[in-house]
N, C-alpha and C positions, 0 to 999 in steps of 0.2 A: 093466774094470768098466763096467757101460752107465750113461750119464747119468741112469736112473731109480732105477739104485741108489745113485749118488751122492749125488741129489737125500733119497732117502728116508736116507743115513746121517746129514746134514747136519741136515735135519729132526727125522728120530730122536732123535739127538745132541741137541738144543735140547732135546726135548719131555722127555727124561731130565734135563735139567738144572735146568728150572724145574719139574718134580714133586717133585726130591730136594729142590729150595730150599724148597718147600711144606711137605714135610714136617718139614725141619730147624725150619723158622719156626711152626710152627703156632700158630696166636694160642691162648692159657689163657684170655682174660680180653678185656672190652669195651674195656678202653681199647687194647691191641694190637691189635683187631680193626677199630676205628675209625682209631684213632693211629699204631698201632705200637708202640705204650708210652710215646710223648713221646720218644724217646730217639736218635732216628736221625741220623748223622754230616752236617754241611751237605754234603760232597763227595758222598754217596752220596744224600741226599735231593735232590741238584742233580741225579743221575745217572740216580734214578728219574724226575723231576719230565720231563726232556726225555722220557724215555722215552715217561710218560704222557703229554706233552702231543703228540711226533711219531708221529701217527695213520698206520695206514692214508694217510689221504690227503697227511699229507705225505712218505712212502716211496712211496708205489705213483701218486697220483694228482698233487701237486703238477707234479714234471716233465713229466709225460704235457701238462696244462694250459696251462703256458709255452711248450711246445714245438708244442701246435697253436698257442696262440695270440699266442707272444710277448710285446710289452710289454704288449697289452692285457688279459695274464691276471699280470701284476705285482702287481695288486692284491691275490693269497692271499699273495704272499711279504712283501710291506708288511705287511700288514692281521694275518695271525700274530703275524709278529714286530714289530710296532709295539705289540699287544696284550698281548703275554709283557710288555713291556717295561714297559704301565702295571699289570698284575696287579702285576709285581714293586715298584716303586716306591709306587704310588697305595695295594695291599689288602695285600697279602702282609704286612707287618711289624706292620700293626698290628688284623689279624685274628690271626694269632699272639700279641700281647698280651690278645687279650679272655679267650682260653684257652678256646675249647670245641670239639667233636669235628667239628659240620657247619654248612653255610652257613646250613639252615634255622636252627639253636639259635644263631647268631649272629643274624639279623633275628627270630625268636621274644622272645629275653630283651631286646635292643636298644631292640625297638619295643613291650614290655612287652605281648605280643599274641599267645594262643595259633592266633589268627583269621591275621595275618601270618605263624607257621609257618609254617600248613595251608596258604596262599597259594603260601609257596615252596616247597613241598614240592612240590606240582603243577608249578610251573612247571619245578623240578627235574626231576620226572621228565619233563616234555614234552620239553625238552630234549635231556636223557640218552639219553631212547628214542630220540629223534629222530638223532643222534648217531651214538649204536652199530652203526643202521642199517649205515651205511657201514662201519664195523669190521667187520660179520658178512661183509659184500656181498665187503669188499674180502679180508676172510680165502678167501672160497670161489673168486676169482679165483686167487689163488697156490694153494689148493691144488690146482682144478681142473686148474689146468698143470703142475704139479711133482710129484704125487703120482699124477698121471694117475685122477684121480676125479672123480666128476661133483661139479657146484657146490652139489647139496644134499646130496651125503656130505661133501664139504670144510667148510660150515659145521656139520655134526654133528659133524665133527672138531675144531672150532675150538671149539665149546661145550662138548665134553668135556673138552680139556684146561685150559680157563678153569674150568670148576666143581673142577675137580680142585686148582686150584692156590690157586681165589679163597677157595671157599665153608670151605675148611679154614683157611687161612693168613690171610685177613681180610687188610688192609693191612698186617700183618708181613710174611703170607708173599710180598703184592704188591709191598712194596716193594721185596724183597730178589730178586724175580723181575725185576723191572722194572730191578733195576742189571745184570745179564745179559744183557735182552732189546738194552737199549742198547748194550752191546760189539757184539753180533750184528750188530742192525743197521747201526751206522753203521759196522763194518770190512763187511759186507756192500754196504752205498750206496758206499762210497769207495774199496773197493779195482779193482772196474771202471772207475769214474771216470778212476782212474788210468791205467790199462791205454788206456783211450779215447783219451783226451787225449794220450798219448805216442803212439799209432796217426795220429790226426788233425793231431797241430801238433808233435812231439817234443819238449812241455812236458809234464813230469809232474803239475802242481799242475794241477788241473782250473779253480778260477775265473780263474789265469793263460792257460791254455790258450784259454780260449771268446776272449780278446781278438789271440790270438796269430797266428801264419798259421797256413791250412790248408797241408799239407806238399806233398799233391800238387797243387793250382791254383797255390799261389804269393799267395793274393789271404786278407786275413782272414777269420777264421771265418766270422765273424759277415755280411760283406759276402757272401760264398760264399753261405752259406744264403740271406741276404736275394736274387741275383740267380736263384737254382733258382724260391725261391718265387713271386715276381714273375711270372718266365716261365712259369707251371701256371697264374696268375688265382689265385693265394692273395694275401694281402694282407702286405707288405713286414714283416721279424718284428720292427724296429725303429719298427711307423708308430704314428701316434699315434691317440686313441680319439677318434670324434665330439660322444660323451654324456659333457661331464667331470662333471658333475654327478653321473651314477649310477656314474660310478668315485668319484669319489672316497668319496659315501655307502657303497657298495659294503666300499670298503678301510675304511674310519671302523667299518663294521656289524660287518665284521672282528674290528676291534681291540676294542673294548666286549662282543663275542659270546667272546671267548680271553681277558679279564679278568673275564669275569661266569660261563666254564665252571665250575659243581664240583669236578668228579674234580680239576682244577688246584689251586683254592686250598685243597682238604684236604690238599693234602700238606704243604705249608706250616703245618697244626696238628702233624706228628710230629717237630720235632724241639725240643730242650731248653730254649730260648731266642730271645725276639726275635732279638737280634745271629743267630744262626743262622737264622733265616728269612732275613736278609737276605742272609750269605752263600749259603743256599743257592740262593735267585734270580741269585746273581751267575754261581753253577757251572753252573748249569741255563743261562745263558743262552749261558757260553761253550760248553757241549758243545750245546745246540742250534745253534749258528752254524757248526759244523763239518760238519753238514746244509745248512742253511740256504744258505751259500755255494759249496754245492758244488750243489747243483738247478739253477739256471741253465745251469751248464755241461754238466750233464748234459742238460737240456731240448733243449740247441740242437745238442748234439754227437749226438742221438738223432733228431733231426729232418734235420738233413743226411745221416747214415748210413739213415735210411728213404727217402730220396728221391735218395740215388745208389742204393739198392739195384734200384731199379725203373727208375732212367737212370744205369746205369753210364757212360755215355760223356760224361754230363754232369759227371763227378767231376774231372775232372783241369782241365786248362787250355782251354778256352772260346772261342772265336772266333764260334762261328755257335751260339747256345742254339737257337735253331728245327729244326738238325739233330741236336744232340744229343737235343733231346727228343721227338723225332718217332720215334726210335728205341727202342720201351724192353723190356725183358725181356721175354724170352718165358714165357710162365705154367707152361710145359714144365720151365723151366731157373730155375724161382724157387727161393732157398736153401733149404735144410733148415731155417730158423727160422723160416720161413713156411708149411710142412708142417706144421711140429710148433702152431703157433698157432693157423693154421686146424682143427686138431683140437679145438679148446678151443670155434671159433667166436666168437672175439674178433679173430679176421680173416676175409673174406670174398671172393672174388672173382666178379664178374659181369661175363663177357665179351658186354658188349652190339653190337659191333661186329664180334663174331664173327670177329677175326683174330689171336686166338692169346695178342695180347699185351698186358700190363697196362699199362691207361692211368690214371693216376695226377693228377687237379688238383681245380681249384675247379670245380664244376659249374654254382654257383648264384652264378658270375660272369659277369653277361650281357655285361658287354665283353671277356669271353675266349671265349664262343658261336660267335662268327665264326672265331677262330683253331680252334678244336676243329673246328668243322666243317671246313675248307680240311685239315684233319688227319685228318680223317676216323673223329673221334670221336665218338661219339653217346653217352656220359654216363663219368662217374667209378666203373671197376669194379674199381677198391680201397678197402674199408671196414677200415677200424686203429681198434681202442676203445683214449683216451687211456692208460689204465688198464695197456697192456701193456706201456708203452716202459721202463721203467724194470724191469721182468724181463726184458724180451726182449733188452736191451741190451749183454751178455754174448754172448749168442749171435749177433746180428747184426754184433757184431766180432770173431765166432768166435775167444773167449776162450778158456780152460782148462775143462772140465768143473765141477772143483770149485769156479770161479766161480760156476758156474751154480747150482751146491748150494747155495752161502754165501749167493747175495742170494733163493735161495726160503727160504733158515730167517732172512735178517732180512726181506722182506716177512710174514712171517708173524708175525713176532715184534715188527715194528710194530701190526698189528690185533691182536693178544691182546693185549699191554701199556698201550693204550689203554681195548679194550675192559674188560678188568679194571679200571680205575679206573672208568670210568662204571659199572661194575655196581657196583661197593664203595659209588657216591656214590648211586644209587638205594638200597640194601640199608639203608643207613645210615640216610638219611631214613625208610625206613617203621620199621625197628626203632626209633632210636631219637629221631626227631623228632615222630611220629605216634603209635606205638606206646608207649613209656618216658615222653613229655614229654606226649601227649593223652590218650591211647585207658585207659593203666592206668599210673600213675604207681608204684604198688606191685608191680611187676613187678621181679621176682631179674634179678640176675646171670646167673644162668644161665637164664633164662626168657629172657632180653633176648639170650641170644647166640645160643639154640636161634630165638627171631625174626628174629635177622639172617642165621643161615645159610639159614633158610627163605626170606627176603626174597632170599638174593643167588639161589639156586638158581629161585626164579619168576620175576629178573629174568632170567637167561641161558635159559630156556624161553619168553621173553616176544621177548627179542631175536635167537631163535633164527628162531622164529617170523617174526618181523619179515625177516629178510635173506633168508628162504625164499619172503616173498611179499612183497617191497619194495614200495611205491607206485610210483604212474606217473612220480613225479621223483626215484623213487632215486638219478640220476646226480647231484643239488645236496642232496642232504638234509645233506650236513655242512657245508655254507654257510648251511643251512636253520637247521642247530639252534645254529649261531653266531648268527644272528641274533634269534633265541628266547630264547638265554640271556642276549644284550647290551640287550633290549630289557624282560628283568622282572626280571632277577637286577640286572645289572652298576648300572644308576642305585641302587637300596635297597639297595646297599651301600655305592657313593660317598656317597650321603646319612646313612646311618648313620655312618657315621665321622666325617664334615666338617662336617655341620651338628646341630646342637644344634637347633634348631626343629621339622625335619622329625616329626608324630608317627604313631602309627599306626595312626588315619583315614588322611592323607594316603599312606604307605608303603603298605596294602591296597589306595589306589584306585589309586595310582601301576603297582603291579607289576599289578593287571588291566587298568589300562587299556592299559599298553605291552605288554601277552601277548594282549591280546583284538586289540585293533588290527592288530597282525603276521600273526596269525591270519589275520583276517578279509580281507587283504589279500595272503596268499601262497594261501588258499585260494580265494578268485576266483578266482586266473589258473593255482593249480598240484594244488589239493588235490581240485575234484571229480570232476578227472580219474579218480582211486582211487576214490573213491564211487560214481560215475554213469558214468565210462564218457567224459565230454567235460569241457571246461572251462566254465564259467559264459561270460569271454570268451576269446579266443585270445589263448597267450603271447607280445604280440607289443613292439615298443617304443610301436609305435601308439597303443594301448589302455593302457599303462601309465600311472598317476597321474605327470603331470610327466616324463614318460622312465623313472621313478624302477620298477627291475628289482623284479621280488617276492624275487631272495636279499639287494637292497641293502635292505629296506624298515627290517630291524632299526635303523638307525641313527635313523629314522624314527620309528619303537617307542619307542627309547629316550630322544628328545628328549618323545615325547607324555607319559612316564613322570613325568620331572623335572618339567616342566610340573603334570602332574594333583598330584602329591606336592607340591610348594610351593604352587600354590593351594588347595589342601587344608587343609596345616596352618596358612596363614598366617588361614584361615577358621573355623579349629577352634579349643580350646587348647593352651597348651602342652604339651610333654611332660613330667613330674614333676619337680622338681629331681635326685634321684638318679640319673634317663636322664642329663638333661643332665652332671651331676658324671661319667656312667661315661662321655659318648663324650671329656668332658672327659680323663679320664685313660688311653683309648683312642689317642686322638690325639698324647699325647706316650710313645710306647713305652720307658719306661724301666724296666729289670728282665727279671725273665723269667717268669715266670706259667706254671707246668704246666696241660696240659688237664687239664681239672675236669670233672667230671659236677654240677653244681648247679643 
């Protein structure tokens, strides 16, 4: 059987699984469509919840990230999972006590302000949109390569089968897709892992492996990789970052962007009870961590296997690096994984030296210039998009075929599992935050569900749209819309719960001024690029406010939020007694409160 049929039974396989779950589940009713009916198991609302929240980017793109950039790309794996951690702890148990369907009808009824909905409603979808981006982008990378289709038939693919699953099944059928998608994936991420790590060091456990030896040098992984890189002019995968300031913002923007996301904290309204929000943050975070620790080793074990691939003679045991590397594959005799990639054009080769063979380093290392030239290289003519190491991964340790199948139907099943929660969390707000709670409050049952499936079906034609003609920083938009959502969402809802003062004057001016601010500040340096064609200034450290990056700036957003919202209200008055009495009994979650529609 040829690898493309494999790939497509694998594929297949999934896309039959989660249409028949769609069907089985299909929401009757608003609160199933919203909720799920309130009723969902904490293990399996843990199982969806990782699902939803291990995007695309962290299956296909995280590894890719650490592995070009080692420690100093640490910060998405902090910054995640530092942020699951305060969603779980800080909102999750006692957004589940307020008992309503979305983020927006929580800051709505909180901040006694149908003005504060509308607020996050927008900011909601800027987000979401923002978001999905990558979901669509990152669906049409796997399918391009595995289904052997072009990148905008693969996202036509990836829309269809999300409207099939979403716009019928509503968060029933999402949820119960989303408990699948995560078997998928994560025996899809982990079983190569495996496979690798036992190739590379003859440790099975993959985050034991990354610290283990390598088998054929003799010398640890991790020191292996760090002395290849070195000698190319890349920069050591253990060294440390110049600018701590815009890491650490960076990772902070992170963490408040994955506590302040939607599609996350509504999962957390479907299950029966507080106590059951809590365990399900606890499941969710174990079966996220069984991703989560296993990326690193994939990163580094993916980065050494592309860089003996192109200096085989630099693999083993080392005496003179400048002969091994002086040596490197000839473009004639590059593996079949590199044939089959370059078809995709997410590999590239430019023999500018015109002898045959792939030279492979840092280019835009001016104290490796001299050694390149004495080598008689004249520029860097291997281009690898981060984005493929973690497919390609399989086949560069010339795996088993049906590996190959397995990690294209979990990359795939990472960006539709994702994607589908951000659609459910748009679809929601306009039907029934905007729609139901503003626009016509005497609006049916079944009016209100006939608007949400219209809602989710304009939103999967909207995001379709969007991965079809991405902007000019598609490659950061999911770093983007973390910071988006940590910078208008995440403060007005810590606020809402913990303080009793905060009202909503200060909650509307807070979330615009932390969303205008981010805005105005990622769109200087990244956004009119998409507009005009150039940037306002060049994305450079130079020009940045303070070093301070445009994806760290959310962290930035978010402090200007807090800021604008307490001097606000402490200038306004207060908020009613009855606010205050409800975050009063918000605050101590005791009981268990069904989602309500009131």
């Amino acid at each position: 059987m040829s690898q493309f049929a494999i790939n497509l039974l694998f594929v297949g396989a999934s896309f039959a699984l989660y249409i028949g779950i769609a069907i089985w589940a299909r929401a009757g009713s608003t609160k199933e469509f919203y909720v799920a009916g309130g009723g969902v198991h904490p293990i399996t609302n843990g199982m969806a919840t990782a699902a939803d929240w291990m995007s695309a980017a962290s299956f296909i793109s995280m590894a890719g990230l650490l592995a070009s950039g080692g420690y100093a790309n640490s910060s998405f794996l902090m910054g995640w999972t530092g942020g699951y951690v305060i969603l779980a702890l800080l909102l999750a148990p006692y957004l589940r006590k307020f008992g309503k369907f979305t983020v927006p009808d929580f800051i709505g009824d909180r901040f006694y302000s149908s003005t504060a909905r509308t607020v996050a409603v927008i900011c909601l979808i800027i987000a979401s949109v923002t978001y999905v981006i990558g979901q669509m982008t990152g669906a049409g990378v796997a399918f391009s390569r595995f289904l052997e289709v072009s990148n905008t038939w693969g996202i036509w693919i990836a829309a269809t089968i999300v409207f099939l699953y979403a716009v019928f099944g509503g968060m029933k059928g999402i949820t119960y897709t989303q408990v699948a998608q995560y078997v998928v994936l994560i025996i899809a991420y982990t079983i190569p892992a495996v496979f690798i790590s036992l190739q590379l060091t003859g440790n099975p456990i993959p985050m034991f492996g990354m610290f283990s030896t390598h088998t054929e040098s003799g010398l640890p992984l991790l020191v292996k990789l760090s002395e290849i890189l070195v000698e190319l002019g890349f920069q050591d995968y253990a060294a440390d970052v110049s600018n701590k300031l815009n890491m650490v913002l960076f990772t902070l923007s992170l963490m408040v962007g994955t506590a302040g996301l939607p599609h996350v904290i509504i999962r957390f309204f479907t299950v029966p009870k507080v106590a059951d929000a809590r365990w399900s943050a606890g499941w969710a975070l174990v079966f996220i961590a069984i991703l989560y620790t296993t990326a690193p080793a994939v990163a580094s074990m993916a980065r050494l296997n592309l860089l003996t691939t192109v200096y085989p003679e630099a693999a083993g045991q080392v005496e003179d690096y400048e002969q091994a590397l002086s040596n490197p594959i000839l473009y004639e005799e590059r593996p079949e994984w590199v044939r089959t990639w370059e078809a995709t054009g997410l590999i590239s080769f430019n023999d500018q030296n015109q002898d045959g063979r792939i030279q492979y380093y840092n280019a835009a290392n001016p104290n490796f210039a001299p050694i390149a030239e004495e080598r008689g290289w004249a520029g860097n003519e291997l281009t690898v998009n981060n984005d493929i190491l973690v497919l390609a991964n399989p086949e560069i340790a010339n795996l088993p075929g049906w590996v190959i199948g397995l990690i294209a139907a979990g990359g795939i099943a990472a960006a539709l599992s994702t994607a589908a929660g951000l659609l459910l969390a748009i679809s929601s707000a306009i039907s029934h935050d905007l729609i139901k709670k503003t626009i016509n409050p005497a609006i049916t049952e079944k009016g209100e569900m006939l608007a949400a499936r219209i809602s989710m079906a304009g939103a999967i034609l909207l995001a379709t749209y969007l991965g079809l003609n991405p902007p000019g920083f598609a490659a950061q938009v999911v770093a983007l819309a973390f910071g988006i959502a940590g910078a208008s969402l995440f403060p007005v809802l810590m606020m809402g719960i913990f303080s009793k003062r905060v009202n909503s004057k200060g909650a509307i001016a807070g979330m615009l001024a932390g969303l205008i601010s981010t805005l105005l500040y990622i769109f200087t340096y990244l956004g009119w690029f998409f507009i005009s064609g150039t940037n306002m200034l060049p994305n450079t450290p130079d020009n940045w406010l303070f070093g301070i990056s445009p994806l760290s700036f959310g962290a930035v957003g978010a402090m200007i939020n807090f800021a604008v919202a307490f001097s606000v209200s402490h200038a306004t008055e207060e908020p009613p007694q009855e606010i205050q009495d409800l975050v009063e009994s918000v605050r101590f979650p005791k009981g268990a409160g069904a989602a309500v529609d009131h």
